[in-house]
C-alpha atoms as a printed R data frame, in Angstrom:
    type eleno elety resid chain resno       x       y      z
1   ATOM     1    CA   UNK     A     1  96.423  67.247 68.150
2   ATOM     2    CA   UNK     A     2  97.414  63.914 69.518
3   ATOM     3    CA   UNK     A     3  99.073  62.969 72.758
4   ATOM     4    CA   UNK     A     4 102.356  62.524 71.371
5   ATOM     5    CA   UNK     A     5 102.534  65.819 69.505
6   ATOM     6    CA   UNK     A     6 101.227  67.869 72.316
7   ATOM     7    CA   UNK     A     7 104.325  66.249 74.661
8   ATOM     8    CA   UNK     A     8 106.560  67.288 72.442
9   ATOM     9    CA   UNK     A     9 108.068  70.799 72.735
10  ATOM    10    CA   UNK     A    10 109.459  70.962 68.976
11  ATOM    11    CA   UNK     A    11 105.914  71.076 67.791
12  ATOM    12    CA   UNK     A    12 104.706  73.087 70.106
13  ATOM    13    CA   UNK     A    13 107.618  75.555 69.591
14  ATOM    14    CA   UNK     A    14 106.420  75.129 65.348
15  ATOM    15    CA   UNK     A    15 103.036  76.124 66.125
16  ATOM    16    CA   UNK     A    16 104.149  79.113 68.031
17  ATOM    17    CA   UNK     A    17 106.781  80.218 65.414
18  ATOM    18    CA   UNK     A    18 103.777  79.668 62.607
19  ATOM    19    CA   UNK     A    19 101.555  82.234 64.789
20  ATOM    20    CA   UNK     A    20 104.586  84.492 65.484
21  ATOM    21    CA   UNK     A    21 105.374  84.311 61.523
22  ATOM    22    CA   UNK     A    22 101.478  85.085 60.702
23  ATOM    23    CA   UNK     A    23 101.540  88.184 63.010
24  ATOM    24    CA   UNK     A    24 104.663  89.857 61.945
25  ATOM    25    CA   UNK     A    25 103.806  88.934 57.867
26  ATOM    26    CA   UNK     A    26 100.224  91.033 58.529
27  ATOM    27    CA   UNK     A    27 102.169  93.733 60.104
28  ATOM    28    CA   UNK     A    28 104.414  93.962 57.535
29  ATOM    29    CA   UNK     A    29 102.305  93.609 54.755
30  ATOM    30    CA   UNK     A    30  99.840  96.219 56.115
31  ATOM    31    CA   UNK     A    31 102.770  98.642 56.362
32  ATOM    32    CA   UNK     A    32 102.679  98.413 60.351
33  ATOM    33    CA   UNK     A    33 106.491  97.463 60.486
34  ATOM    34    CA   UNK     A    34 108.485  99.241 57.857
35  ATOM    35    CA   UNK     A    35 111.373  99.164 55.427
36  ATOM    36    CA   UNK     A    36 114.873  99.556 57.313
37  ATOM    37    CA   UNK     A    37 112.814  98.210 61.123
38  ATOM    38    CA   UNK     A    38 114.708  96.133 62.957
39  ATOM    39    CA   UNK     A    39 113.366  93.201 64.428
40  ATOM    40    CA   UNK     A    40 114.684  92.426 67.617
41  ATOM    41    CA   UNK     A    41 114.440  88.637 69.306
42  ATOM    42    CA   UNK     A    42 114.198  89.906 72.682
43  ATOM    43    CA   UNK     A    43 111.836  92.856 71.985
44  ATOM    44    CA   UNK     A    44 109.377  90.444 70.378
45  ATOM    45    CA   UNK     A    45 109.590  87.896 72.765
46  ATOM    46    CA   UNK     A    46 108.469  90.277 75.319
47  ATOM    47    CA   UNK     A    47 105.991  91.924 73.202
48  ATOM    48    CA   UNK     A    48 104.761  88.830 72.008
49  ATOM    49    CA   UNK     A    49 104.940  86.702 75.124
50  ATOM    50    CA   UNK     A    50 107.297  84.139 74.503
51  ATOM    51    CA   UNK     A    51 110.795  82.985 74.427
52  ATOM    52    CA   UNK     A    52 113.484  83.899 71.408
53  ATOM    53    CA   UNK     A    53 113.569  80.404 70.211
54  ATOM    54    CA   UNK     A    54 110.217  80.719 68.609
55  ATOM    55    CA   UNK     A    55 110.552  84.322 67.171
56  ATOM    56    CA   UNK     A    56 114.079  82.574 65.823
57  ATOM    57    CA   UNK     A    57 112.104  80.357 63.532
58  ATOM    58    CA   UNK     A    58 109.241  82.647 62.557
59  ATOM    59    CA   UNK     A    59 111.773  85.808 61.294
60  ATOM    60    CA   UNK     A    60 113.768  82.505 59.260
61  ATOM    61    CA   UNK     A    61 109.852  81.259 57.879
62  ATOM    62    CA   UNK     A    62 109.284  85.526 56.889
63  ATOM    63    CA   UNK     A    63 113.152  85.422 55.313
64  ATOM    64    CA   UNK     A    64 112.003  82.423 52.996
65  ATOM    65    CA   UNK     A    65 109.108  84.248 51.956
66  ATOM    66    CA   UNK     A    66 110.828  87.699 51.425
67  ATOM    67    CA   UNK     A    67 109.454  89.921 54.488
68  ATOM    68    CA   UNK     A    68 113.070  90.174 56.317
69  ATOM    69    CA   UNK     A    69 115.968  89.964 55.695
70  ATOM    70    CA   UNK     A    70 118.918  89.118 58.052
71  ATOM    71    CA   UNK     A    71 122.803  90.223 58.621
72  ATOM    72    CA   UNK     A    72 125.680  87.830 60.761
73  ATOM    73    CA   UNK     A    73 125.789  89.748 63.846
74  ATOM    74    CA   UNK     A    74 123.349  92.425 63.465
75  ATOM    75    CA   UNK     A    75 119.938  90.625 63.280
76  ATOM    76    CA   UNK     A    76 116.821  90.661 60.909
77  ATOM    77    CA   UNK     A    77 115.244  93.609 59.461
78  ATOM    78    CA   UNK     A    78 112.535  94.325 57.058
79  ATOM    79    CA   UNK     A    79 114.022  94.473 53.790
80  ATOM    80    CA   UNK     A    80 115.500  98.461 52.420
81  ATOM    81    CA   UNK     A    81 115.241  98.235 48.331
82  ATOM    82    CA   UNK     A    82 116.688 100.834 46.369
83  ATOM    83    CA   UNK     A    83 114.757 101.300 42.847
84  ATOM    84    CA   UNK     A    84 117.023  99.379 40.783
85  ATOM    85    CA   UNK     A    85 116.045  96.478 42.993
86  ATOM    86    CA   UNK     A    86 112.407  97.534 42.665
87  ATOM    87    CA   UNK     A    87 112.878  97.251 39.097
88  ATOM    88    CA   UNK     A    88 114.485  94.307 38.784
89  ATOM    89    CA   UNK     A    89 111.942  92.590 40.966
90  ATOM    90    CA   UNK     A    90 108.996  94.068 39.078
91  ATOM    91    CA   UNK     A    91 110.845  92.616 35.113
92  ATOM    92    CA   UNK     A    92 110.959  89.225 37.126
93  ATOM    93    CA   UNK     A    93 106.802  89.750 37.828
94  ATOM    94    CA   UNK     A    94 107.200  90.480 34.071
95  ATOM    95    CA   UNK     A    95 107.817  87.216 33.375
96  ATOM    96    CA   UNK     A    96 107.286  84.548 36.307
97  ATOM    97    CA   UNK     A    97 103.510  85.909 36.565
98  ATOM    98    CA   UNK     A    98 102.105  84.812 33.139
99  ATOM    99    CA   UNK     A    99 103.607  81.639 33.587
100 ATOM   100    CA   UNK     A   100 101.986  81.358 37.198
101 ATOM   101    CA   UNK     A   101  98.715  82.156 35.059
102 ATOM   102    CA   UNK     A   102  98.709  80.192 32.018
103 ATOM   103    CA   UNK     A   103  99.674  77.460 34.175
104 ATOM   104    CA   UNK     A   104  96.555  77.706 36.611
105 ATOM   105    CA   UNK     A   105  94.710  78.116 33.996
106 ATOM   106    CA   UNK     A   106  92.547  74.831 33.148
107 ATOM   107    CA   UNK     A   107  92.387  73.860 36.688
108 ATOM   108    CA   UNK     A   108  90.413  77.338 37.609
109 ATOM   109    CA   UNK     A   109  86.613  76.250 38.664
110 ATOM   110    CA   UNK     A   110  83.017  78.306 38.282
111 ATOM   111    CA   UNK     A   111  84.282  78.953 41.855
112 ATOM   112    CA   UNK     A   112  87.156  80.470 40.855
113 ATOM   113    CA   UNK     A   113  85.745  82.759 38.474
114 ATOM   114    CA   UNK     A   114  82.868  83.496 40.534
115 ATOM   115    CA   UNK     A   115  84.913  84.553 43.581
116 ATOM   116    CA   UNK     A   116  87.423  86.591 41.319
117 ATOM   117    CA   UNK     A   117  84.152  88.410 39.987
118 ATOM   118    CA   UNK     A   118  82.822  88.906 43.554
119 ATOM   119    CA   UNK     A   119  86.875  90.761 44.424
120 ATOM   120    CA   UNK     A   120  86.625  92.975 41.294
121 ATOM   121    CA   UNK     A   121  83.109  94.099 42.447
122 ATOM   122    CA   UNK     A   122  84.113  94.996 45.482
123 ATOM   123    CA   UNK     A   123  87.391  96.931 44.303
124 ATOM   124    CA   UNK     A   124  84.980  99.205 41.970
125 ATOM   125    CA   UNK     A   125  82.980  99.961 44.811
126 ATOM   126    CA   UNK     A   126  85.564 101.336 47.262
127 ATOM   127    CA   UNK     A   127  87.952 103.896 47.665
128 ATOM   128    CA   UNK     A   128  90.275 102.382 50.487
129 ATOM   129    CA   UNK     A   129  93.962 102.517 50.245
130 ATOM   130    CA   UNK     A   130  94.712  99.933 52.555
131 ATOM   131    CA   UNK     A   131  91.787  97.663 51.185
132 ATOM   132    CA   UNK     A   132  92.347  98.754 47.744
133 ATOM   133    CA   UNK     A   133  95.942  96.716 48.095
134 ATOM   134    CA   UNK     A   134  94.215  93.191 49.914
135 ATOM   135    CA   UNK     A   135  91.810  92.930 47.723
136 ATOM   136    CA   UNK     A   136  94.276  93.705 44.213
137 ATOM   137    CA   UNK     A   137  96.298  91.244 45.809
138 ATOM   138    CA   UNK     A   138  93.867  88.113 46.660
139 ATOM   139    CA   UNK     A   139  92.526  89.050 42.985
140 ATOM   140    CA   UNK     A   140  95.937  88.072 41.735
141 ATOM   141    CA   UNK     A   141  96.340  85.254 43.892
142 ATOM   142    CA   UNK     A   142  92.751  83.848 43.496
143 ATOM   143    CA   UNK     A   143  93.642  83.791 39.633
144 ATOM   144    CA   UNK     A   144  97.225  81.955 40.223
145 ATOM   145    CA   UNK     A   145  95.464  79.310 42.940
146 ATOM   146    CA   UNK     A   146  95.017  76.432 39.929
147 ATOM   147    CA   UNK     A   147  99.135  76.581 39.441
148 ATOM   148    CA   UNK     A   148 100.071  72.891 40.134
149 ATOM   149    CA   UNK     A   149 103.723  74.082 41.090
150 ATOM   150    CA   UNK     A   150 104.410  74.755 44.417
151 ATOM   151    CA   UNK     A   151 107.744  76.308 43.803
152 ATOM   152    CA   UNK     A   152 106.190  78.581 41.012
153 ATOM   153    CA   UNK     A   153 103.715  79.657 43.463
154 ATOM   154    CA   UNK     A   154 106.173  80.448 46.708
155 ATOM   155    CA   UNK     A   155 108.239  82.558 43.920
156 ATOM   156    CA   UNK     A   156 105.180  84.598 42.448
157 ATOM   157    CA   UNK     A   157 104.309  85.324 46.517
158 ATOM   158    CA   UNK     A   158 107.677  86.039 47.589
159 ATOM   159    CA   UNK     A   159 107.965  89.331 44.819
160 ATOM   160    CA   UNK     A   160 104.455  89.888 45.505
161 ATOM   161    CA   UNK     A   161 106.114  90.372 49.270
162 ATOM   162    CA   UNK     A   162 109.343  92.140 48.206
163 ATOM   163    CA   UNK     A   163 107.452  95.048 46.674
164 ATOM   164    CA   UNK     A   164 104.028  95.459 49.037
165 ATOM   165    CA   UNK     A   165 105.448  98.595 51.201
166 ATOM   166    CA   UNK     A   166 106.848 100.286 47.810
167 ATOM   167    CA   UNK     A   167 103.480 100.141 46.298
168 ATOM   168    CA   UNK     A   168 101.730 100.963 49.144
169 ATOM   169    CA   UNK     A   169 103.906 104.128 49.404
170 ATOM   170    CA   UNK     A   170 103.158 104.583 45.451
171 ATOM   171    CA   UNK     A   171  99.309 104.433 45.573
172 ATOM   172    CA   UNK     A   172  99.611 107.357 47.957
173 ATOM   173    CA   UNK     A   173 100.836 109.141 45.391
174 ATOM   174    CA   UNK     A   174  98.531 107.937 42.397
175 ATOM   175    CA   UNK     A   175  96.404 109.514 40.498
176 ATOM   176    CA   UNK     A   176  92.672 109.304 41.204
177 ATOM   177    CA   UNK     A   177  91.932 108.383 37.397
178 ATOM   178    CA   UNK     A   178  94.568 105.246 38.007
179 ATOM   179    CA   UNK     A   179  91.853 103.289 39.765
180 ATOM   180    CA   UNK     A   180  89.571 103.185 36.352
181 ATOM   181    CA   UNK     A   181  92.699 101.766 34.216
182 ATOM   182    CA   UNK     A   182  93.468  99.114 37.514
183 ATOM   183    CA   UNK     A   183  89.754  98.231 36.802
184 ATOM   184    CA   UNK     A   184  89.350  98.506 33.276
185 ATOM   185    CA   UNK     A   185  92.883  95.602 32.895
186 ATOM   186    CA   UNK     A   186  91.115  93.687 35.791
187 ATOM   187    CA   UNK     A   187  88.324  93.365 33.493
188 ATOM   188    CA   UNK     A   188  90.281  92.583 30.495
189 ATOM   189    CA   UNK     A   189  91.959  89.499 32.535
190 ATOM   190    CA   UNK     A   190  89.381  88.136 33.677
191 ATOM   191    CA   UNK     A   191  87.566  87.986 30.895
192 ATOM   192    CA   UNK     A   192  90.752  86.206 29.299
193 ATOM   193    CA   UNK     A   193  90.475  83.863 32.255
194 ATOM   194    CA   UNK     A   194  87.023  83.292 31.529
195 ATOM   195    CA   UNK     A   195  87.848  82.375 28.265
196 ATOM   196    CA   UNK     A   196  90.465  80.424 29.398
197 ATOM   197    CA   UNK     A   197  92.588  81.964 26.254
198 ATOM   198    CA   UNK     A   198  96.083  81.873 27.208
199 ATOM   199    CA   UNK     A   199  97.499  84.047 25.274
200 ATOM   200    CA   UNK     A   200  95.181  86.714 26.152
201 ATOM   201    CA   UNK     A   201  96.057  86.271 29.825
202 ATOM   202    CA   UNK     A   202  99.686  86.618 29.528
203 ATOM   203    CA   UNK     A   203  99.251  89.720 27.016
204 ATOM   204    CA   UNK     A   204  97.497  91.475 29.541
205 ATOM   205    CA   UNK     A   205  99.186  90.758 32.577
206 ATOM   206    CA   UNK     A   206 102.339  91.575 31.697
207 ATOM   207    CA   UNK     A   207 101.160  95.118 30.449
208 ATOM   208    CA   UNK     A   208  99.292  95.099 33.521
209 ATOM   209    CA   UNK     A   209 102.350  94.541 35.753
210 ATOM   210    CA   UNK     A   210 105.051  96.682 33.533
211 ATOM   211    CA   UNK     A   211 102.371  99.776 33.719
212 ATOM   212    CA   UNK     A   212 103.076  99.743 37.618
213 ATOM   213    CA   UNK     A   213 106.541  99.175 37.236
214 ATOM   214    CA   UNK     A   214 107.015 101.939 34.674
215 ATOM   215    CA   UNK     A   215 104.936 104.447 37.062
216 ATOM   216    CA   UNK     A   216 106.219 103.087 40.415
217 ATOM   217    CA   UNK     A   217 110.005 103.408 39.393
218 ATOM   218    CA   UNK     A   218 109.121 107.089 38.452
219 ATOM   219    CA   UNK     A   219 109.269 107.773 41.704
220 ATOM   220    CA   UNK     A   220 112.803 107.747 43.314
221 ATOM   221    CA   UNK     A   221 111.561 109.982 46.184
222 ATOM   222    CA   UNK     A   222 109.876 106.698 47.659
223 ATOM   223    CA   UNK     A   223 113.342 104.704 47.333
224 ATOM   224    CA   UNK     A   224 116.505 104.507 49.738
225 ATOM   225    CA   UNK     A   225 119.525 103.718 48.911
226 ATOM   226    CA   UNK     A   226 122.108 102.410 51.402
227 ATOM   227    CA   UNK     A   227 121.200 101.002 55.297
228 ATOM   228    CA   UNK     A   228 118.802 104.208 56.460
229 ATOM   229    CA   UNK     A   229 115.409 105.057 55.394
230 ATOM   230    CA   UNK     A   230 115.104 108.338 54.408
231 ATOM   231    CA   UNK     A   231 113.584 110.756 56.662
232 ATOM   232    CA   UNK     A   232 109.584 110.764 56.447
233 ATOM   233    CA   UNK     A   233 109.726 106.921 54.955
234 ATOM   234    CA   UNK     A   234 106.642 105.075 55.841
């Protein structure tokens, strides 16, 4: 960091709200904080040991990405969907993640590949809920990392984030022989990626994603409608 930057409080106050943002996004996303919790400036200041101005600009950084959301005069929360939302949000994956594919396509490396081989491995060879979901997810990601557009990318992530606690809730729920067809359409896609055969890829996918829609939405019991959780809601 050089002198000027560390004398001046507006970066400092960025590179706290960046921290604050990355510690409230892994509690979110691991289910710690959960749909309908309020997130109070004041009670994360203290808990986090720092002033609201900070925690200000980390809850907007988590809004732009999807994790809260917020209300004039009434604060930021972690987002409440209903399952029409869930839904709709999973028909946009539909579409926008193919793209995000087929565009990241021809600028995947032996790296690439390798490292999306070395996450599928790993997901056969576990049983972990809570792993089960980090792993699906950097598989996804690892195979939309080529996508030259930013924006593309920030969308694909921020419905990724809409609809982590929902299908955390869902996989609960799953059936034990769901893990074999996760694994068997991992298998299929990245052998399409190895191929580098578009078409392929976005055939796949898109089955791949509506499956999970089709037997997430199934559910209503893990879906609130209005302001309030329902009771037992985690």
């Amino acid at each position: 960091m050089s002198p000027a930057h560390a004398r001046d409080p507006r970066g400092a106050d960025s590179v706290r709200s960046q921290h604050i943002a990355g510690i409230l996004r892994d509690e979110i996303l691991a289910g710690d904080l959960t749909p309908g919790t309020w997130l109070r400036q004041d009670e994360l200041a203290a808990r986090l040991g720092t002033s609201r101005i900070p925690v200000r600009e980390a809850l907007r950084i988590l809004e732009s990405e999807g994790l809260t959301e917020s209300f004039p005069n009434r604060g930021a929360r972690v987002p409440v969907l209903s399952v029409e939302d869930v839904n709709t949000y999973y028909r946009m994956r539909e579409r926008l993640e193919p793209l995000t594919l087929t565009e990241s396509l021809s600028h995947l490396t032996d790296d690439h590949l390798a490292r999306l081989e070395r996450i599928q491995d790993e997901i056969e060879n576990q049983s972990d809920i809570n792993r089960f979901l980090v792993l699906d997810r950097d598989f996804h990601m690892t195979s939309y990392s080529g996508c030259p557009s930013g924006h593309l990318l920030a969308m694909t992530e921020r419905l990724w984030n809409s609809t982590q606690h929902y299908r955390r809730a869902f996989m609960v729920l799953a059936d034990p022989d769901r893990a074999a067809i996760v694994n068997a359409e991992h298998r299929l896609l990245l052998d399409a990626v190895r191929r580098r055969d578009p078409e392929d890829c976005e055939r796949y996918l898109a089955g791949h994603i509506r499956r999970t829609r089709v037997e997430l939405t199934a559910h209503p019991e893990l879906f609130v409608d209005g302001d309030r959780p329902q009771n037992g809601s985690n």
